[in-house]
C-alpha positions as CSV (number, residue, x, y, z in Angstrom):
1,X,-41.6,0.7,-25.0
2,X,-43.4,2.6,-22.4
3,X,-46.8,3.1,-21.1
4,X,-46.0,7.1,-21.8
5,X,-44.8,6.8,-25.2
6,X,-48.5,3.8,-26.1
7,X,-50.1,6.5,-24.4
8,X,-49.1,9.5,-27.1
9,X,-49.9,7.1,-29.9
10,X,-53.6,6.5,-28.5
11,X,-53.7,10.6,-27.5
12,X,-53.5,11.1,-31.4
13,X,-56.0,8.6,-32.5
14,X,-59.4,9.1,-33.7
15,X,-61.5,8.0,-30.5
16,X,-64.5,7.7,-33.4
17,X,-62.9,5.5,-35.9
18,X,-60.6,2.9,-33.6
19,X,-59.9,-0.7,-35.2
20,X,-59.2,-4.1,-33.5
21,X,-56.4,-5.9,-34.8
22,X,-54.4,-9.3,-34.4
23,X,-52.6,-11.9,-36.0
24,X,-54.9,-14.4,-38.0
25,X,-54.6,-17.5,-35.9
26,X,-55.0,-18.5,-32.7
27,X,-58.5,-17.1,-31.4
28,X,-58.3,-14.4,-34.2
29,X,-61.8,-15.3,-35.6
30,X,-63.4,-15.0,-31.8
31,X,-61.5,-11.8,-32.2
32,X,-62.9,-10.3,-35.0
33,X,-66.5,-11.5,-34.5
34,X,-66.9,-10.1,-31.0
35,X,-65.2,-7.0,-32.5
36,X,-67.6,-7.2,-35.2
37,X,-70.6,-7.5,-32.4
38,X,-69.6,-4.2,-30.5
39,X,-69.3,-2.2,-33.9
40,X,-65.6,-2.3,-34.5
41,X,-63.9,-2.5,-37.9
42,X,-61.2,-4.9,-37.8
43,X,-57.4,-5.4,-39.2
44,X,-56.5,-8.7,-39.8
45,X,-52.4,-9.4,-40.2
46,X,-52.6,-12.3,-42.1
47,X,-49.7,-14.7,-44.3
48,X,-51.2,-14.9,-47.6
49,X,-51.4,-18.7,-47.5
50,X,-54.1,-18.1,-44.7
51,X,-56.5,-15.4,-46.5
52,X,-58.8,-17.7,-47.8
53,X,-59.6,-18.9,-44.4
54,X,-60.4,-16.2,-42.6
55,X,-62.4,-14.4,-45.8
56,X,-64.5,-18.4,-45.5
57,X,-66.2,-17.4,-42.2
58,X,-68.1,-14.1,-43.0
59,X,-69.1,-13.0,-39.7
60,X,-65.4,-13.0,-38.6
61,X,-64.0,-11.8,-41.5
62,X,-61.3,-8.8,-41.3
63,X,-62.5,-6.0,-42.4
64,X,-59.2,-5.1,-44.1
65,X,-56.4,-7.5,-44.0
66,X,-52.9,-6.5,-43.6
67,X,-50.6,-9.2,-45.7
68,X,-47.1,-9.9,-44.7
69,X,-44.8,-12.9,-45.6
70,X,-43.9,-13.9,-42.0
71,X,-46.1,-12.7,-38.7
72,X,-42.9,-11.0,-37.3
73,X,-42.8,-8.7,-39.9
74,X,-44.8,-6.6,-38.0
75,X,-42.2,-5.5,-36.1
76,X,-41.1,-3.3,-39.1
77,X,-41.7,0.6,-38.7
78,X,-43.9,0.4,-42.3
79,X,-46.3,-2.2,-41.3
80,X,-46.2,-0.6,-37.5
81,X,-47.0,3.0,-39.1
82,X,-49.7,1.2,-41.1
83,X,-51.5,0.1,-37.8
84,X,-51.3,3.2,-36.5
85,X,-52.5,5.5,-39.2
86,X,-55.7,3.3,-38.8
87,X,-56.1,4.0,-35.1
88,X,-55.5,-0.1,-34.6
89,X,-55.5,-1.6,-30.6
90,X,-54.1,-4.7,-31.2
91,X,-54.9,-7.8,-29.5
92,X,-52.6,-9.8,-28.3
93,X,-52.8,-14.2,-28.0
94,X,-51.0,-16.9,-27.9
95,X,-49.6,-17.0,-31.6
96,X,-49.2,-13.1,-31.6
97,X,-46.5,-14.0,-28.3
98,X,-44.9,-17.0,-29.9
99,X,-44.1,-15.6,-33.7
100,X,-43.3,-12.0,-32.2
101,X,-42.0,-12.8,-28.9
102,X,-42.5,-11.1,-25.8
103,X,-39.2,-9.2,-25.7
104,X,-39.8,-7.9,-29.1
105,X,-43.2,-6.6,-27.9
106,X,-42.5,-5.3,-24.8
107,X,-39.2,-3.5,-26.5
108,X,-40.1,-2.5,-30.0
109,X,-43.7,-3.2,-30.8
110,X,-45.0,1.0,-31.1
111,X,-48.6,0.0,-31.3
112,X,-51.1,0.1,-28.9
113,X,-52.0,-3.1,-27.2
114,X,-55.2,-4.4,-25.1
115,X,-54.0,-5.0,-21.8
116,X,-50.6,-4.7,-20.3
117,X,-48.1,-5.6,-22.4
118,X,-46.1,-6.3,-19.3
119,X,-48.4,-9.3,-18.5
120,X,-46.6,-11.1,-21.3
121,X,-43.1,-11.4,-20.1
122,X,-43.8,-12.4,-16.7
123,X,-46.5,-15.4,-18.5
124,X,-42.8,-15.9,-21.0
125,X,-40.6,-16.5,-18.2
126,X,-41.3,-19.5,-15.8
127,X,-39.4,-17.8,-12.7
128,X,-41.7,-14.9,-12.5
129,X,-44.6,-16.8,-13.1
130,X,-43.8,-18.9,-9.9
131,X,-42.9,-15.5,-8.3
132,X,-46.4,-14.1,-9.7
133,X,-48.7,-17.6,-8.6
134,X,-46.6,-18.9,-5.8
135,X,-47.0,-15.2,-4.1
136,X,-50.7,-14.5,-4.6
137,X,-50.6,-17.7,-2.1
138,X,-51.7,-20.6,-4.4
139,X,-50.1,-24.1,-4.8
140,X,-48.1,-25.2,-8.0
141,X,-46.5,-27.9,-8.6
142,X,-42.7,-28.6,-7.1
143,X,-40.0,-27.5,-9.3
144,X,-36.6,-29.2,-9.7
145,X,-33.8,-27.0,-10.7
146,X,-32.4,-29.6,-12.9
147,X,-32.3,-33.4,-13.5
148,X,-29.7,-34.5,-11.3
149,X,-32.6,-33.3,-8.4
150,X,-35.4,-35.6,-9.8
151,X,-36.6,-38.3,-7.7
152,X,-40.3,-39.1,-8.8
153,X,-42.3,-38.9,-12.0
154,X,-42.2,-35.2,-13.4
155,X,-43.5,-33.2,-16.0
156,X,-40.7,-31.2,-18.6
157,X,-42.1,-28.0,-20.2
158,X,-40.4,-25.0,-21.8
159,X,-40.8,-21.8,-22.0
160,X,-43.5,-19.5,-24.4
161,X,-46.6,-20.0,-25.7
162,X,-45.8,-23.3,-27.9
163,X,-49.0,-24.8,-27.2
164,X,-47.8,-28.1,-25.0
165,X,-45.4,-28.9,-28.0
166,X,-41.9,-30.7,-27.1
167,X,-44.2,-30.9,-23.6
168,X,-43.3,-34.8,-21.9
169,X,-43.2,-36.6,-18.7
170,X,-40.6,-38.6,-17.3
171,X,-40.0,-41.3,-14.5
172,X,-36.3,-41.0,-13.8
173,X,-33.4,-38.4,-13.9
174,X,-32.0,-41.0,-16.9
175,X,-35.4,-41.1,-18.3
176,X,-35.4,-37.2,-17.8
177,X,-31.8,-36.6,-20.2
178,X,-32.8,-39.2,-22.7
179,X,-36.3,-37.5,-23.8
180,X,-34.6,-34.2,-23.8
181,X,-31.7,-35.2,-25.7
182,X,-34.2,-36.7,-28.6
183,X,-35.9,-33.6,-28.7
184,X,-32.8,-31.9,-29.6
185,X,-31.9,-33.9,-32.1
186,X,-35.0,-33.9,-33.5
187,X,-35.4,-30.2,-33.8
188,X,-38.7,-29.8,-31.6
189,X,-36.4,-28.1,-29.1
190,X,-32.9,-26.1,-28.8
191,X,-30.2,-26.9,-26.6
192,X,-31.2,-23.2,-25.0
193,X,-34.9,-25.1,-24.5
194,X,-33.4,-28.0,-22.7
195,X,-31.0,-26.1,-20.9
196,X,-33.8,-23.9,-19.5
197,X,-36.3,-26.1,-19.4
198,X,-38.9,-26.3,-16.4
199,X,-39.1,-29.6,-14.6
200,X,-42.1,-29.9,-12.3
201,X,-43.2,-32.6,-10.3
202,X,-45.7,-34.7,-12.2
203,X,-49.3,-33.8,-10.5
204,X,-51.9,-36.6,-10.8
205,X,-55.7,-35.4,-11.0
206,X,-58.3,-33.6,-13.4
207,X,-57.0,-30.6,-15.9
208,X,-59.7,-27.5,-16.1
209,X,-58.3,-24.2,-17.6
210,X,-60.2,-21.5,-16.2
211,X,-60.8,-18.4,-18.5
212,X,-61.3,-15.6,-16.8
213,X,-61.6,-11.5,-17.6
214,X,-60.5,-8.6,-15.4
215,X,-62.2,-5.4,-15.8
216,X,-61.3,-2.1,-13.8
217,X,-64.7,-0.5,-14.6
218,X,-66.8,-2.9,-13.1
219,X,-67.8,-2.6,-9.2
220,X,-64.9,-4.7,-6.9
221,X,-65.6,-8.0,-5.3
222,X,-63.7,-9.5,-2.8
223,X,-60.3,-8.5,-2.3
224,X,-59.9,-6.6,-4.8
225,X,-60.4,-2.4,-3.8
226,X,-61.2,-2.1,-7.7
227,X,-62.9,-3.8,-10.4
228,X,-64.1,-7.0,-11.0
229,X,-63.1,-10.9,-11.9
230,X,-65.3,-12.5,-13.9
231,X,-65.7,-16.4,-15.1
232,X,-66.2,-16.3,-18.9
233,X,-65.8,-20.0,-19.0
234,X,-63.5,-23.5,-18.5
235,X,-62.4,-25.8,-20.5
236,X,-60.4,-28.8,-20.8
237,X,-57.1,-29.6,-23.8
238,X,-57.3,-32.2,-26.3
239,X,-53.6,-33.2,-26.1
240,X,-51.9,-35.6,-29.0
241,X,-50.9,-37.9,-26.0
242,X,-55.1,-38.4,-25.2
243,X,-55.3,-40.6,-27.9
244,X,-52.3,-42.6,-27.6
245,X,-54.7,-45.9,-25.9
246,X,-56.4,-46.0,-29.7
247,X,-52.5,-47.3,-30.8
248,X,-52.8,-50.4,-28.6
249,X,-51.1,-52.4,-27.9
250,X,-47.5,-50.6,-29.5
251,X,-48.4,-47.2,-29.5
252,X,-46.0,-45.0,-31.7
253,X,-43.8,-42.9,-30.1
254,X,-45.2,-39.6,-31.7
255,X,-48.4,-40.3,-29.4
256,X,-46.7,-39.5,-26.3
257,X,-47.0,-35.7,-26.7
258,X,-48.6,-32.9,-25.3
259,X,-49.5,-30.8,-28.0
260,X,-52.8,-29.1,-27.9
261,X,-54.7,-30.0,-31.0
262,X,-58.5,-29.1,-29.4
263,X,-60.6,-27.7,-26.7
264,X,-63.5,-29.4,-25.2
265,X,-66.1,-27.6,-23.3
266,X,-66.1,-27.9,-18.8
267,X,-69.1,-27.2,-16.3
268,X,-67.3,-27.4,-12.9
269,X,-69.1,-28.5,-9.8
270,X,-70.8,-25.4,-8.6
271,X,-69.3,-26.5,-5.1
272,X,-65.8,-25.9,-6.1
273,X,-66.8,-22.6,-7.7
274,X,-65.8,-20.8,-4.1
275,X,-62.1,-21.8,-5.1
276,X,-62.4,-20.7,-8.7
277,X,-63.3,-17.3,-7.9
278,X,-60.7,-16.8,-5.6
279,X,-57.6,-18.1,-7.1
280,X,-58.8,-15.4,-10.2
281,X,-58.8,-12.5,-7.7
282,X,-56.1,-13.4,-5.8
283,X,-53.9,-13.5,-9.2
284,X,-55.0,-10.1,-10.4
285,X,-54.8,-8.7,-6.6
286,X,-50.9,-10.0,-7.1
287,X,-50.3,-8.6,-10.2
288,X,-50.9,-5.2,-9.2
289,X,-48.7,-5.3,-6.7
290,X,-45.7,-7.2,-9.0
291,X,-46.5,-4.7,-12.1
292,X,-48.8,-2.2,-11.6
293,X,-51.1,-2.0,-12.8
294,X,-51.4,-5.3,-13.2
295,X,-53.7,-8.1,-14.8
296,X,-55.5,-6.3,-17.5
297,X,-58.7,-8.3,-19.6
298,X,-58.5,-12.0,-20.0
299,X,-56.1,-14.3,-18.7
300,X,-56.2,-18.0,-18.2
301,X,-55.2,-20.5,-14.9
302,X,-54.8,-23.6,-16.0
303,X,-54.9,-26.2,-12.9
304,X,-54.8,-29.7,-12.0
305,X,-57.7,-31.1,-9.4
306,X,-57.0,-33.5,-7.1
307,X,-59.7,-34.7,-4.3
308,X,-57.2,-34.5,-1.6
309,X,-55.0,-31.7,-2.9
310,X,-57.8,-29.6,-4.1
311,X,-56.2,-27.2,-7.3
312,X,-52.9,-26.7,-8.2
313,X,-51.9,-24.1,-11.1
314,X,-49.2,-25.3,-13.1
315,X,-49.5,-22.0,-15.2
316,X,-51.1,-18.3,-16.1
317,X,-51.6,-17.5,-19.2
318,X,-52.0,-13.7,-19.7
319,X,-54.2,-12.9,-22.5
320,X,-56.7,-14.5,-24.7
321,X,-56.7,-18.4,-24.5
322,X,-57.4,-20.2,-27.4
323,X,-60.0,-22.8,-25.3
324,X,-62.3,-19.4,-25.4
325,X,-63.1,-20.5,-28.9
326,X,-65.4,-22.8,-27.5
327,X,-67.5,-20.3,-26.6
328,X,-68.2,-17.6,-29.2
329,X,-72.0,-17.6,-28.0
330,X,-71.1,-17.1,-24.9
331,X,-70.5,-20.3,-22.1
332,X,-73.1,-21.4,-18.8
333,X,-71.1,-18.9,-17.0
334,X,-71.1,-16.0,-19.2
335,X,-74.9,-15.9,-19.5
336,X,-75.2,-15.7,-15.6
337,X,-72.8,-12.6,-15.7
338,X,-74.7,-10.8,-19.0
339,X,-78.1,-12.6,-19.9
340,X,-77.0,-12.1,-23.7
341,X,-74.0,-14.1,-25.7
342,X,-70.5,-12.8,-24.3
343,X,-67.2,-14.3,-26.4
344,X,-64.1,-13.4,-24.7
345,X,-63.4,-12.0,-27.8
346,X,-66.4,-9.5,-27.5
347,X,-65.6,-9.1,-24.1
348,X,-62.7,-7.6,-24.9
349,X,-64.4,-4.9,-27.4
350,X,-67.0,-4.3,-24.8
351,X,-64.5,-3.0,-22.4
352,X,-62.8,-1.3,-25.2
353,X,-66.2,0.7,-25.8
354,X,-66.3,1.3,-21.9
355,X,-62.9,2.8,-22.1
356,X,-63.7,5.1,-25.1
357,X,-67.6,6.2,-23.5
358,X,-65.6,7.2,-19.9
359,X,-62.5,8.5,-21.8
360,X,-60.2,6.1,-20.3
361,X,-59.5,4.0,-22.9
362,X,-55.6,4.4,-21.6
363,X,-56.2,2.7,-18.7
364,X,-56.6,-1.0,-20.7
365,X,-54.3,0.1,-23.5
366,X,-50.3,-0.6,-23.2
């Protein structure tokens, strides 16, 4: 799908009367309620299992909900022409990537999305994530190109947004096989999972997940010749495997996983904020030059913090982060940057109204 052919679908919209969609799930409600906040009408694509929910929190209620018996079914030309008729942006998070998928997005989704929808596959594929992080001159973590390599504790992931599930650490290549082999069997995982999986050397230290915004309208700092990177606020995952001590002294297998279940909120010693700042910038500066143009809107580094090592990313995420739910008033760091409550979510519709009052609403639209 091309940025020409998004572009003649937003050329015959109504410039008056454009609606913010997504899936409902995820950080759908953050969605709708900063959406809400900037004077959009919102679409809600929603199973009907889940209506009730979303129709329980009033302020972040759709403002029409599009029903459909699986999320992918969006991907049909019906429920496509339906968006489009409304003049809908969609945007895109985590469980809009993994019931979708990225391919199917970047290939056959006609519907306008915030951001670049090119963002997604390089945050899908591990490889051009390393290519993406590793090249904008930050540390990640070493990667083994399979098990027979391992030689120290690591860390197994796969990829797609699954939120840490199948996720698990290992101390030995045998170690390695077994776990992957049970996950098989188990059904968390394929054999296409394990055989692609991404083993990374285990990195000790402090998890933060930065959540940052890119903006092209805002006046550059640092290296960047345009726009701006701004903090919107960190966080830190509730994992499964956190509470796997309250099991003592047998804990049950099913505790050692890394599923994310829960955000809890991060203020960052202001001393380490130098470093913060300029792994964002250095990302989106890298991402322009990889797939122009680039980092568009939110996106998410999520880091390990070691006193001797100082940060190391073990991944982007591309879009919206579901830890941004912490902060639908706004976080410490979003009221430095606005003086009023700032959501990612209404981030995202603020630049959305800057697009449409400049007429460039194209340039953040793919």
């Amino acid at each position: 799908m091309t940025k020409e052919q998004i572009d003649r679908v937003v050329e015959g919209y109504d410039k008056k009367d454009i609606r913010i969609g997504t899936i409902c799930s995820h950080s759908a409600l953050q969605i709708f309620h900063g959406a809400r906040q900037e004077g959009f009408k919102t679409i809600g694509i929603c199973t009907k299992d889940r209506v009730q929910t979303y129709k329980a929190f009033p302020w972040a209620m759709p403002d029409e909900f599009m029903v459909v018996d699986k999320f992918s079914d969006i991907l049909q030309e019906e429920k496509q022409e339906f968006l489009r008729e409304r003049n809908t942006v969609i945007v895109p998070h985590g469980s809009f990537v993994q019931y979708v998928g990225a391919n199917n997005i970047e290939e056959s989704f006609n519907v306008p999305l915030f951001g670049n929808r090119m963002t997604l596959g390089w945050e899908n594929d591990r490889k051009k994530q390393r290519k993406w992080i590793e090249g904008a001159g930050i540390k990640m973590p070493k990667e083994y190109p399979d098990a027979s390599k391992v030689d120290s504790r690591v860390f197994v992931k796969f990829s797609g947004a699954r939120g840490g599930r199948g996720f698990f650490s290992a101390g030995s290549k045998e170690d390695l096989e077994r776990k992957l082999a049970e996950r098989v069997a188990s059904g968390i995982i394929d054999s296409n999972d394990a055989k692609n999986a991404a083993i990374q050397e285990f990195v000790p230290g402090v998890r933060y997940y930065f959540q940052y915004f890119y903006s092209p309208f805002e006046e550059p700092i640092g290296q960047l010749e345009k726009g701006r990177v701004e903090l919107l606020g960190i966080d830190k995952r509730i994992e499964t495997i956190d509470e796997a001590y309250r099991g003592l002294p047998e804990v049950p297998q099913e505790f050692f996983d890394y599923t994310v279940t829960g955000n809890q909120p991060v203020v960052i010693r202001e001393s380490l904020l130098p470093d913060v700042m300029d792994m964002g910038v250095k990302v989106v500066a890298r991402s322009k030059e990889l797939f122009a143009p680039g980092m568009q809107g939110a996106f998410c580094l999520e880091t390990v913090y070691h006193p001797d090592r100082g940060f190391t990313v073990f991944e982007v995420s591309a879009r919206i982060v579901a830890g941004s739910n912490l902060y639908t008033q706004g976080s410490p760091y979003s009221s430095m940057i606005f003086n009023e409550p700032m959501s990612t979510g209404r981030r995202i519709a603020r630049e959305m109204r800057s697009g449409m009052a400049s007429g460039e609403l194209e340039e953040i639209i793919y």
